[in-house]
matplotlib code that plots the C-alpha trace (Angstrom):
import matplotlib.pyplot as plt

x = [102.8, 99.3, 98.3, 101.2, 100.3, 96.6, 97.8, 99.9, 97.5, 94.8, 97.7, 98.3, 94.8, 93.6, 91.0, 89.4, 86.9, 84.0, 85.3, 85.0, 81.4, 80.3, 82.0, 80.1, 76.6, 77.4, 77.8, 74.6, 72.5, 74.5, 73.8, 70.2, 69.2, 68.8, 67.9, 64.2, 65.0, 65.3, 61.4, 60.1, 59.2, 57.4, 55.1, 54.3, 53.2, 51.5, 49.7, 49.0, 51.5, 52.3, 55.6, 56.0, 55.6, 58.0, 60.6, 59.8, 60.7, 63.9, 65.1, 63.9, 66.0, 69.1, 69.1, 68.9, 72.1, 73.7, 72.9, 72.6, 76.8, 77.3, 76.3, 79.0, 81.8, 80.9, 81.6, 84.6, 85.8, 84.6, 86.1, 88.7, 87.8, 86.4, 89.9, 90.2, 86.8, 85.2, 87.4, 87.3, 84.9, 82.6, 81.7, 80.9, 79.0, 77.1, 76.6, 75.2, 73.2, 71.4, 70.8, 68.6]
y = [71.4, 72.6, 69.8, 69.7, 73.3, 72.2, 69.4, 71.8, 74.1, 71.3, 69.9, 73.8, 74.4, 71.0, 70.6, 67.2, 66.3, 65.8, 69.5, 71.0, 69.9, 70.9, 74.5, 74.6, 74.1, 76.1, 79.1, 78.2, 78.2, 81.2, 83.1, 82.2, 82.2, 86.0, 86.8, 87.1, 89.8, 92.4, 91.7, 91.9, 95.9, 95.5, 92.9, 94.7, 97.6, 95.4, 94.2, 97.7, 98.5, 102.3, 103.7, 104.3, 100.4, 99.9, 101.6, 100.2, 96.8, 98.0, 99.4, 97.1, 94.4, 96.5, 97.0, 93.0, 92.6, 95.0, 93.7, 90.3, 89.8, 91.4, 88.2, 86.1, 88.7, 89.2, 85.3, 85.4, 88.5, 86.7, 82.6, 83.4, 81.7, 77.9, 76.2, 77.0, 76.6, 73.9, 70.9, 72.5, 69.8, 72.3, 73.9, 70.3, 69.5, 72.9, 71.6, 67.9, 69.5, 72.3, 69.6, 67.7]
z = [133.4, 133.7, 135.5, 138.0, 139.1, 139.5, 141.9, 143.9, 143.6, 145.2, 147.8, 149.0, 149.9, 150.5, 148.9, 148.4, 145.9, 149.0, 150.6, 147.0, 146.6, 150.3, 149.2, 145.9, 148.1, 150.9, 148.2, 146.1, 149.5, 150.8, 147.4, 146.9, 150.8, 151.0, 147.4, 148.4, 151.1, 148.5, 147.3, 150.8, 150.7, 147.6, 148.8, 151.7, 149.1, 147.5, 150.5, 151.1, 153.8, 154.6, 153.9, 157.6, 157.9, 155.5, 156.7, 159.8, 158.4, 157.2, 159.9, 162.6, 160.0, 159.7, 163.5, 164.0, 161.7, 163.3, 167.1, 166.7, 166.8, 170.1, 172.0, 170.5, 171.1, 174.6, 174.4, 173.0, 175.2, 178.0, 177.0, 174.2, 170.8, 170.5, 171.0, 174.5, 175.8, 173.9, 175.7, 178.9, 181.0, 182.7, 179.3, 178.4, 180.9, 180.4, 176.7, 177.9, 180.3, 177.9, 175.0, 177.3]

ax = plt.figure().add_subplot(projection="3d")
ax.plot(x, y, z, "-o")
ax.set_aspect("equal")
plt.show()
């Protein structure tokens, strides 16, 4: 029984022994990619940095992750989401044409 609803379970979401692993590294890298972030201000004490710079840092890095979205929803405002302008021949040619 247990192993029927693990099968289902697996059928349902689709999930394949290749997309399982490729799920299980893109969390790993996704946890441990910004776990240095939080050490950052207290190396630049250590390197002697102000408090001013330091807050600096923190809000110049908090106004990045807060701005940096607003480019691709203008896109999508603009185009509609990646199904209706990715196969569209002049965004294509746009692509082939910026990649060389």
């Amino acid at each position: 029984m247990m192993e029927r609803s693990a099968s289902g379970l697996r059928e349902f979401f689709g999930l394949r022994r290749n997309l399982v692993l490729l799920l299980i590294a893109i969390v790993a890298i996704g946890a441990g990619e910004e776990t240095w972030m939080r050490f950052v201000p207290k190396y630049l004490e250590s390197l002697g940095a102000a408090a001013l710079v330091i807050g600096l840092y923190d809000g110049l890095k908090t106004l990045l992750g807060a701005v940096y979205a607003y480019p691709g929803g203008i896109a999508v405002d603009r185009w509609g989401t990646a199904g209706r302008w990715w196969h569209s021949r002049r965004y294509r040619s746009r692509v082939t044409c910026w990649c060389c």
